[in-house]
py3Dmol code that shows the C-alpha trace and the ligand (Angstrom):
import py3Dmol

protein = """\
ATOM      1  CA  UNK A   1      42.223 -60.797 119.170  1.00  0.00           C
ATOM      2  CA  UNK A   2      41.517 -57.166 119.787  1.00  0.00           C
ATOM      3  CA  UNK A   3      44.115 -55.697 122.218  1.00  0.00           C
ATOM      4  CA  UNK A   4      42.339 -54.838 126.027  1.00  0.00           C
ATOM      5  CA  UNK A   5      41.626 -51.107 126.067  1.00  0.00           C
ATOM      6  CA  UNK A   6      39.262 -51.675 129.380  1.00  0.00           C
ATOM      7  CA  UNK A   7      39.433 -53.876 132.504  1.00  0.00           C
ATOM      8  CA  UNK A   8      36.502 -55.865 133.477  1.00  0.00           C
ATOM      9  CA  UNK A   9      36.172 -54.593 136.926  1.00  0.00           C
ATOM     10  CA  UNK A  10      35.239 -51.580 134.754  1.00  0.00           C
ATOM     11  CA  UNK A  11      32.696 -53.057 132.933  1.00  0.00           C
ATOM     12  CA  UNK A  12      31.265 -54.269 136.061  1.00  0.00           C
ATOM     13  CA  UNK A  13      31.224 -50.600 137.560  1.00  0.00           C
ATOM     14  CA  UNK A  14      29.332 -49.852 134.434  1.00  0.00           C
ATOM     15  CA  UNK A  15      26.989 -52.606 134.496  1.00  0.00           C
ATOM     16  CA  UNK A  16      25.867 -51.829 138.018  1.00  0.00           C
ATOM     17  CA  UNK A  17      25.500 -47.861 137.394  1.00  0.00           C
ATOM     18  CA  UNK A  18      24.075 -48.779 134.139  1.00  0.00           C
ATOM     19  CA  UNK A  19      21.054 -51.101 135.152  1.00  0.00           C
ATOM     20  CA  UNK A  20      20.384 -48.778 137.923  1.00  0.00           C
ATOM     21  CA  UNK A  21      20.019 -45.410 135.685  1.00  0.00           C
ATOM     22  CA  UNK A  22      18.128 -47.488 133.335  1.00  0.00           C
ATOM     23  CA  UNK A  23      15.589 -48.387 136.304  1.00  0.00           C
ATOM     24  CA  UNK A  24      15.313 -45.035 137.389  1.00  0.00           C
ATOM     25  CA  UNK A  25      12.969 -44.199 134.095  1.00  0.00           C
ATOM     26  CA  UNK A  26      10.465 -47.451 134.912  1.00  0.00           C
ATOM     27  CA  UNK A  27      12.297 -49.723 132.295  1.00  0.00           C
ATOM     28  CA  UNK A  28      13.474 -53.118 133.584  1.00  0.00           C
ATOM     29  CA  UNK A  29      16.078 -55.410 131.185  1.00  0.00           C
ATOM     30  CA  UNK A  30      14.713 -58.884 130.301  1.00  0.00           C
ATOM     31  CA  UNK A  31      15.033 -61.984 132.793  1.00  0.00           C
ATOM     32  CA  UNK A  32      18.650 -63.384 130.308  1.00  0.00           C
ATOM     33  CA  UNK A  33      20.333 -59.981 131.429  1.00  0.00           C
ATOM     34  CA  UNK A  34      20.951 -60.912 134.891  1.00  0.00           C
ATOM     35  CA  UNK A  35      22.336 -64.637 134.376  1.00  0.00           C
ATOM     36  CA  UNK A  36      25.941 -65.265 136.017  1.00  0.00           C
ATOM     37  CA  UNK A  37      28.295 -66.290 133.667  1.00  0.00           C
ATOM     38  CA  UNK A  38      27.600 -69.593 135.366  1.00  0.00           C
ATOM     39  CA  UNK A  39      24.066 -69.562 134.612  1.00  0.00           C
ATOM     40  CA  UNK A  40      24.276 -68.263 130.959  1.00  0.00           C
ATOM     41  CA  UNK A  41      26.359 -71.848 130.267  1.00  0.00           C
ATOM     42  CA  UNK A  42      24.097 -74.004 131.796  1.00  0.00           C
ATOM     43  CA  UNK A  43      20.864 -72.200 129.905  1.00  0.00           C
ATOM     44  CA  UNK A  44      22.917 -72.225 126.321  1.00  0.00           C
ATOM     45  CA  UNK A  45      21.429 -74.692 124.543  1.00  0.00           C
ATOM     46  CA  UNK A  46      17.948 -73.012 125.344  1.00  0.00           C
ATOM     47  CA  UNK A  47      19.373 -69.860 124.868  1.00  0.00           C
ATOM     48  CA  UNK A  48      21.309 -70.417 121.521  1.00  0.00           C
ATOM     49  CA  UNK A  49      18.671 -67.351 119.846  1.00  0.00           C
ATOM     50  CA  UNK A  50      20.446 -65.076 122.425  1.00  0.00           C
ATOM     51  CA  UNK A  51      23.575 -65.715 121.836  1.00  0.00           C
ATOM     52  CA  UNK A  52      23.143 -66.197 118.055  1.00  0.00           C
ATOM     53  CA  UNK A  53      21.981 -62.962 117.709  1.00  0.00           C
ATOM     54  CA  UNK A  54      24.100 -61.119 120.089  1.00  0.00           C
ATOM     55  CA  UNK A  55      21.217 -60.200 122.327  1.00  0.00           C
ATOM     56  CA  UNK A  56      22.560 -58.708 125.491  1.00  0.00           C
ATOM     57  CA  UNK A  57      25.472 -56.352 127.442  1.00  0.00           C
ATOM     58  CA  UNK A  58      27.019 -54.275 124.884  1.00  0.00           C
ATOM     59  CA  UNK A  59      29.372 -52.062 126.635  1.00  0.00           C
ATOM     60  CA  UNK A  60      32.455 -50.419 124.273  1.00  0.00           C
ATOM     61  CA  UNK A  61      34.845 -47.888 124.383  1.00  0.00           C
ATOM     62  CA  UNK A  62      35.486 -47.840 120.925  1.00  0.00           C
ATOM     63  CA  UNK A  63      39.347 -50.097 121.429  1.00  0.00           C
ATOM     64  CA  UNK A  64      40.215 -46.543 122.508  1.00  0.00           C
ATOM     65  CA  UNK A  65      40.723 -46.682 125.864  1.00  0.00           C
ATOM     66  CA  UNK A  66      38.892 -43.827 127.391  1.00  0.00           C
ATOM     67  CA  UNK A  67      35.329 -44.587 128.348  1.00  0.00           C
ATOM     68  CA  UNK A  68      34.160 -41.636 129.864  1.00  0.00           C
ATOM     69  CA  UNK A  69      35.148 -39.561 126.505  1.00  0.00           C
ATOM     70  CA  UNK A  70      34.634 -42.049 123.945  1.00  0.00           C
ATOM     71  CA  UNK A  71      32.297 -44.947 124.211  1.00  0.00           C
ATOM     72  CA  UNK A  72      28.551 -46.536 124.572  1.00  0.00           C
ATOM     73  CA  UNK A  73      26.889 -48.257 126.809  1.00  0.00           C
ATOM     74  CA  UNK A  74      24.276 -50.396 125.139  1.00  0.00           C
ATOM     75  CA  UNK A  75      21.808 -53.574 125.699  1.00  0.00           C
ATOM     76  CA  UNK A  76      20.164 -55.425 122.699  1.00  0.00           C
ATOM     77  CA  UNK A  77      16.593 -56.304 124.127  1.00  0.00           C
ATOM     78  CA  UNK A  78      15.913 -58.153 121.164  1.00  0.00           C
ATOM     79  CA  UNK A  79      16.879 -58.555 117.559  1.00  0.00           C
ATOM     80  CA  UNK A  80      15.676 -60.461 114.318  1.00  0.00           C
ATOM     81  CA  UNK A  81      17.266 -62.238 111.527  1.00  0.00           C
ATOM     82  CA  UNK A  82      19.589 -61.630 108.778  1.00  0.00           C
ATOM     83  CA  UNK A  83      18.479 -64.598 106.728  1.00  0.00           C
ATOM     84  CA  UNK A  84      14.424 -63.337 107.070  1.00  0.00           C
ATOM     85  CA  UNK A  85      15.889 -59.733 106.116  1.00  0.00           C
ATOM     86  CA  UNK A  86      17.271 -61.427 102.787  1.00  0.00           C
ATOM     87  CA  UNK A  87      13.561 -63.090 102.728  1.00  0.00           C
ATOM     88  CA  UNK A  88      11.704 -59.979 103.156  1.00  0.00           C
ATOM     89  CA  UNK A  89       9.302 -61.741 105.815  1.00  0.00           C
ATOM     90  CA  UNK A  90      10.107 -62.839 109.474  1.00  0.00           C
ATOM     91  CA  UNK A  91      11.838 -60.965 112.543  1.00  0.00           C
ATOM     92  CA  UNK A  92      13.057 -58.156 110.883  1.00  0.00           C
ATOM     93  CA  UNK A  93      13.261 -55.974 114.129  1.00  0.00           C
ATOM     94  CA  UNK A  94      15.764 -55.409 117.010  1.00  0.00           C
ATOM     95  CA  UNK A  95      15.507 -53.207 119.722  1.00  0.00           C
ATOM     96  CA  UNK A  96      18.552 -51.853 121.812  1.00  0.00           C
ATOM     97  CA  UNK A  97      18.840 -49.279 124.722  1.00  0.00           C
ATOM     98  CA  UNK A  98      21.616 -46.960 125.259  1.00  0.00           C
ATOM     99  CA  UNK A  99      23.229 -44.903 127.210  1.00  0.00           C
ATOM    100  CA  UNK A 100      24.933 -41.489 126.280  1.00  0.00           C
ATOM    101  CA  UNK A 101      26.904 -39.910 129.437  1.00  0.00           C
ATOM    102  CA  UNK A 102      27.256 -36.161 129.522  1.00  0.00           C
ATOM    103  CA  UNK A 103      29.966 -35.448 126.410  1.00  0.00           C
ATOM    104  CA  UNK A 104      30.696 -39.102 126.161  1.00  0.00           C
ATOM    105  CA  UNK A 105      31.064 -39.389 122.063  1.00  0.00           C
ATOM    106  CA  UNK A 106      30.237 -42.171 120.250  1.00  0.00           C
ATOM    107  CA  UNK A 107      31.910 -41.629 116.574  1.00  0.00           C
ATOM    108  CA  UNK A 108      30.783 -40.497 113.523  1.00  0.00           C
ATOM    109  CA  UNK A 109      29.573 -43.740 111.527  1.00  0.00           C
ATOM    110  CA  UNK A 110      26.977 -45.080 109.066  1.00  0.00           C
ATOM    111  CA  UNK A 111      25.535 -48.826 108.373  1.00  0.00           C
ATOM    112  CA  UNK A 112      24.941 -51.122 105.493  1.00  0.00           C
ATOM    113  CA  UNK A 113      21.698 -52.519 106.095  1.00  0.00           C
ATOM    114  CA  UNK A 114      20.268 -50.880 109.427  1.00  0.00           C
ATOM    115  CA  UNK A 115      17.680 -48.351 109.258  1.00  0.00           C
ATOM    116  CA  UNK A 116      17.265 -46.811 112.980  1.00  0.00           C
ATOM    117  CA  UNK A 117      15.090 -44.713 115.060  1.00  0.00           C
ATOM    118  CA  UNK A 118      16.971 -43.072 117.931  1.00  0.00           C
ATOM    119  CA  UNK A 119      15.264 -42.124 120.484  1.00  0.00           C
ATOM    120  CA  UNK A 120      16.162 -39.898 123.537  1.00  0.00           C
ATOM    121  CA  UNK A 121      13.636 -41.786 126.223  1.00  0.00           C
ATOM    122  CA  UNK A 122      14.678 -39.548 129.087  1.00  0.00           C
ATOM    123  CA  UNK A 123      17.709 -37.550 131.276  1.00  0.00           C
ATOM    124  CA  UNK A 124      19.081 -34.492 129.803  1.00  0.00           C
ATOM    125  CA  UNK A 125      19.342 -33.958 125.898  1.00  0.00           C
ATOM    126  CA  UNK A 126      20.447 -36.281 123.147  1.00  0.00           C
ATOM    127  CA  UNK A 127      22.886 -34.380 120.664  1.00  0.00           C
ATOM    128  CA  UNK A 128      22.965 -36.039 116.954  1.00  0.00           C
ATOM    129  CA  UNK A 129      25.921 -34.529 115.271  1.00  0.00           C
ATOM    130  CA  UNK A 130      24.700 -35.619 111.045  1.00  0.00           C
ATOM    131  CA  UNK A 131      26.642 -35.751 107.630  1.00  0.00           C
ATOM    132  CA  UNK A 132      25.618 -36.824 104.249  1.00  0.00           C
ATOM    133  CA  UNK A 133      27.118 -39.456 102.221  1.00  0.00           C
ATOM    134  CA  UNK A 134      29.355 -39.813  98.894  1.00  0.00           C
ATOM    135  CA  UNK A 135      30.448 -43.150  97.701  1.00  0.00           C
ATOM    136  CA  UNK A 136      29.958 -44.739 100.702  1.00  0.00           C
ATOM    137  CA  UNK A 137      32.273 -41.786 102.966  1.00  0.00           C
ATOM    138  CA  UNK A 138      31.150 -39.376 105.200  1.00  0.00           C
ATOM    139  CA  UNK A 139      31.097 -36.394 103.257  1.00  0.00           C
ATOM    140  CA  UNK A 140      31.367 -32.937 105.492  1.00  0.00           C
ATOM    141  CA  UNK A 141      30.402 -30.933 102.719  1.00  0.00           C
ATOM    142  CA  UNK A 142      27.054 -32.584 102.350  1.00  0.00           C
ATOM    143  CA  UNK A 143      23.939 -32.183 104.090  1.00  0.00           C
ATOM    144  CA  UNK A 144      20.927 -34.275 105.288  1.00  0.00           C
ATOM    145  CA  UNK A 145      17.291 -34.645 104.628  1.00  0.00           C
ATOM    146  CA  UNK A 146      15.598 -36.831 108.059  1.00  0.00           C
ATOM    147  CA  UNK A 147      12.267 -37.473 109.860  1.00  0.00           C
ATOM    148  CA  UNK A 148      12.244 -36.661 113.123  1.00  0.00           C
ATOM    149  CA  UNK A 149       9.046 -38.439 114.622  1.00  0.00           C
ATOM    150  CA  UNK A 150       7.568 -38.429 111.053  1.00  0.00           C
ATOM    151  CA  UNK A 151       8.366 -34.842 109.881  1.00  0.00           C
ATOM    152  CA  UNK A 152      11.063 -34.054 106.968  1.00  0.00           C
ATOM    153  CA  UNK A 153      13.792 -31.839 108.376  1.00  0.00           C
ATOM    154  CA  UNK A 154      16.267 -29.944 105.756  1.00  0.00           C
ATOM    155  CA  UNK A 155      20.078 -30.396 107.481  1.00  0.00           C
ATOM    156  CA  UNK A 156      22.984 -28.141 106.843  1.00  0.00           C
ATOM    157  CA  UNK A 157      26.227 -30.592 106.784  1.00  0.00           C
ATOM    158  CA  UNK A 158      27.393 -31.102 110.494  1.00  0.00           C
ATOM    159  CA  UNK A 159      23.856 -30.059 111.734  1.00  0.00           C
ATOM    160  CA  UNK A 160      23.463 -30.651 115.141  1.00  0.00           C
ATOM    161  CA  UNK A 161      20.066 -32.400 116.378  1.00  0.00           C
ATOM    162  CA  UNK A 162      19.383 -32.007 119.815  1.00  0.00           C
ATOM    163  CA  UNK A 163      16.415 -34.819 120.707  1.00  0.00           C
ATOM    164  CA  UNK A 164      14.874 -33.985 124.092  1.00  0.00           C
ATOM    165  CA  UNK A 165      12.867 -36.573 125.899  1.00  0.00           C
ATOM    166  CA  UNK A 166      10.774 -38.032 123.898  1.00  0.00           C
ATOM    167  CA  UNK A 167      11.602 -36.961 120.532  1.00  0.00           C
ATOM    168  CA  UNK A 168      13.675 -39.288 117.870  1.00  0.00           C
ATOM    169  CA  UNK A 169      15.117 -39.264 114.220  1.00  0.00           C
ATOM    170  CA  UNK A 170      14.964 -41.760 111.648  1.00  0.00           C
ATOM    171  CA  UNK A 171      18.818 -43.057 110.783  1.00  0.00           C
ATOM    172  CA  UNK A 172      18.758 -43.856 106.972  1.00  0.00           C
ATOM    173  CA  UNK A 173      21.662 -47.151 105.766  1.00  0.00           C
ATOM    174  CA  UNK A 174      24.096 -45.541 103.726  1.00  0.00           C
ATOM    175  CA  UNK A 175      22.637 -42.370 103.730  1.00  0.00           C
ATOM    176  CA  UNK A 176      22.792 -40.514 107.090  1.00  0.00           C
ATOM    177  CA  UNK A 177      26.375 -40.646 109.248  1.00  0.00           C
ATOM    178  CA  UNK A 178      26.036 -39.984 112.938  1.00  0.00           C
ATOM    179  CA  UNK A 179      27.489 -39.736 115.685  1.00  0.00           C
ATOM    180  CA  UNK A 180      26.108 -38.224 119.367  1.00  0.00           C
ATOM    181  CA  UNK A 181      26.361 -37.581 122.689  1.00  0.00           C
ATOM    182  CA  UNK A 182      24.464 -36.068 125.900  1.00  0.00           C
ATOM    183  CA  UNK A 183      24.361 -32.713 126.538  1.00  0.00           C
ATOM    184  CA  UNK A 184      23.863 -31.122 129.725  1.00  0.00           C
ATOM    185  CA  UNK A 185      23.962 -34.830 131.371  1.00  0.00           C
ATOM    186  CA  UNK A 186      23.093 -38.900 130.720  1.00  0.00           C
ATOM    187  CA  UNK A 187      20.409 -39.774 128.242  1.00  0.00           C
ATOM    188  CA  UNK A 188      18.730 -42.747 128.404  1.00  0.00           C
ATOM    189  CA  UNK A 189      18.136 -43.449 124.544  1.00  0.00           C
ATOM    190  CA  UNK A 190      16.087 -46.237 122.747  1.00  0.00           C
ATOM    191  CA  UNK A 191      16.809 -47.650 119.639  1.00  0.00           C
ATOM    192  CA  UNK A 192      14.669 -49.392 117.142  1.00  0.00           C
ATOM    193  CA  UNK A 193      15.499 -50.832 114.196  1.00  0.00           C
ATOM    194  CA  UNK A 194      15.590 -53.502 111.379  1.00  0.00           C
ATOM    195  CA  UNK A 195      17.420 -56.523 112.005  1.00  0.00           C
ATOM    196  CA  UNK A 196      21.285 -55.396 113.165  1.00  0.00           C
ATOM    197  CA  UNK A 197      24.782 -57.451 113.009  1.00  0.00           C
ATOM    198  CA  UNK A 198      27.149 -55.416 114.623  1.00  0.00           C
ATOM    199  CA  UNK A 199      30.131 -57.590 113.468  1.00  0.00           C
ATOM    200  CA  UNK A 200      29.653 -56.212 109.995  1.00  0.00           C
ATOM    201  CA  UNK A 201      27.381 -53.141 109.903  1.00  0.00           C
ATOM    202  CA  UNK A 202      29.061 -50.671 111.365  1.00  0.00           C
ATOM    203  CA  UNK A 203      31.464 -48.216 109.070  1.00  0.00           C
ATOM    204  CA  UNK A 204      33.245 -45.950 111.072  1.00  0.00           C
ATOM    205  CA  UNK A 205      34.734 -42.422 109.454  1.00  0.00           C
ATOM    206  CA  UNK A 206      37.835 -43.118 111.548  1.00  0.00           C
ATOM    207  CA  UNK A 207      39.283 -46.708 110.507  1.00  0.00           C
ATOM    208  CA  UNK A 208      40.957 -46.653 113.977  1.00  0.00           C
ATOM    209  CA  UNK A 209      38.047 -47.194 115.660  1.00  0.00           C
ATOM    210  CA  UNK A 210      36.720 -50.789 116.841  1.00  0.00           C
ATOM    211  CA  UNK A 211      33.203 -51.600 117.622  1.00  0.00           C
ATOM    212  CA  UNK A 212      33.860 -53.721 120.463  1.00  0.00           C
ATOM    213  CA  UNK A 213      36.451 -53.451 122.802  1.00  0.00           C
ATOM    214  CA  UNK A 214      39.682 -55.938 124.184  1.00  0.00           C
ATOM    215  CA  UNK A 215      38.948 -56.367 127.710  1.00  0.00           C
ATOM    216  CA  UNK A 216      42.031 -56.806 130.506  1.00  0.00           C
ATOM    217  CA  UNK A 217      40.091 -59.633 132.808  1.00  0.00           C
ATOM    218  CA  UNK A 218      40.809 -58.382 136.122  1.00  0.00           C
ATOM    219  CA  UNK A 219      38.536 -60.024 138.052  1.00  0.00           C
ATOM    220  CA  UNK A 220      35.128 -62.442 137.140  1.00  0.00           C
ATOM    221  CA  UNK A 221      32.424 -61.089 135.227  1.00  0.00           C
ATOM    222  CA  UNK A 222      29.343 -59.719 136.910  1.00  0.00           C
ATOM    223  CA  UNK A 223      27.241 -60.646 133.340  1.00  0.00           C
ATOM    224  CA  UNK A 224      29.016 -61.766 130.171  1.00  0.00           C
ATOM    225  CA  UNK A 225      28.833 -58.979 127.406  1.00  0.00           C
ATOM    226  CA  UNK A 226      27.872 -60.142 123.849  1.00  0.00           C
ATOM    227  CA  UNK A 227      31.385 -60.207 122.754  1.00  0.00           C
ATOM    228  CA  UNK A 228      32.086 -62.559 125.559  1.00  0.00           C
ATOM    229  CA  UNK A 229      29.845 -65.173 124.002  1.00  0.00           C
ATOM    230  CA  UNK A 230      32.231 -66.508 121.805  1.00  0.00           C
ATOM    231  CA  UNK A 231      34.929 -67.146 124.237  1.00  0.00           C
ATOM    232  CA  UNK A 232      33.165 -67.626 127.399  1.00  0.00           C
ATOM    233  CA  UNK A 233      30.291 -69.817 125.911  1.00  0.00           C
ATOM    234  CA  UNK A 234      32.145 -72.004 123.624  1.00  0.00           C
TER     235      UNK A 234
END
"""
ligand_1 = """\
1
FE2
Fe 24.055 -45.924 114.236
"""
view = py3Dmol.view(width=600, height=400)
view.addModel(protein, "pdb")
view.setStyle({"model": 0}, {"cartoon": {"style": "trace"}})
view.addModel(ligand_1, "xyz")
view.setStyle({"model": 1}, {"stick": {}})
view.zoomTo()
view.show()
């Protein structure tokens, strides 16, 4: 059990402001993201691809305990299937959106399997802070090659990409370590990419850091975050 790092009435805040920054660029969440908790248990036999898949609230502040400097809120709109990935045919996709607050972090990492375009969809600039890789670690001596919206780009290590609206680079598994943040305010960024657990495809630089986050249950969920699934759900 991860230790709580956030309350819930928190999460709630963030849910609210969240959904309604997310509105103000013309993009509405799917019908599942506004279930009550209530709701979500009585649909969860229907539902089971939802939950299976951790489609949904994603909201983490890295087990760190300070949001506003460190953490990411994100929503998976949709997301495939390991065993098709393994098969090469299938739903091989997943699609989140995100939000990066003004400085708000979210730490230097890499994945196994997940190749990802990140996209800055609107709000102020996306900054994309990239290393290369050696034997799997994030090596600051080591720079990047990367497509931003289909053209090669030559990286000095620790080069930092700043994506304005509408612009986005292609994230590379075990190649390309990230990590970003907004610059000069929020960014509402999109995120497509193959097929994504994010129980086991994250790698973090810092081992201290958790992809989801304990949560201190302070009062009811508004909306049950994909790590609530397990406990809440059954
Ligand atoms: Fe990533």
């Amino acid at each position: 059990m991860t230790k709580p790092s956030i309350t819930r009435s928190r999460i709630n805040e963030i849910l609210r402001r969240s959904d309604e920054f997310i509105r103000s660029f013309g993009y509405v969440l799917p019908p599942f993201a506004y279930w009550s908790p209530a709701e979500f248990r009585a649909k969860k036999d229907d539902a089971k691809a939802i939950i299976d898949s951790n489609m949904g609230w994603d909201i983490t502040d890295f087990g760190l305990g300070k949001f506003d400097e460190q953490g990411l809120f994100l929503f998976t709109v949709r997301n495939g299937n390991a065993d098709d990935l393994k098969k090469g045919t299938g739903m091989l996709y997943a699609e989140k959106v995100m939000i990066s607050r003004e400085n708000q972090y979210s730490p230097m990492h890499r994945h196994f399997l997940k190749a990802e375009d990140i996209i800055n969809r609107g709000g102020a600039t996306l900054v994309i802070e990239l290393f290369g890789d050696t034997d799997g670690k994030c090596d600051r001596s080591k720079g990047t090659v990367v497509h931003c919206d289909g053209v090669r780009h030559e990286f000095e290590p620790g080069h930092k990409l700043r994506l304005e609206p509408g612009q986005s680079v292609t994230l590379m598994p075990n190649e390309h370590w990230h990590a970003f943040w907004g610059e000069g305010g929020d960014v509402f960024v999109g995120e497509v990419s193959t097929v994504n657990d994010d129980n086991t495809d994250n790698v973090y630089e810092d081992p201290r850091i958790a992809r989801f986050s304990g949560i201190e249950e302070d009062e009811e969920p508004l909306h049950l975050l994909v790590s609530d699934y397990a406990k809440w759900l059954g």
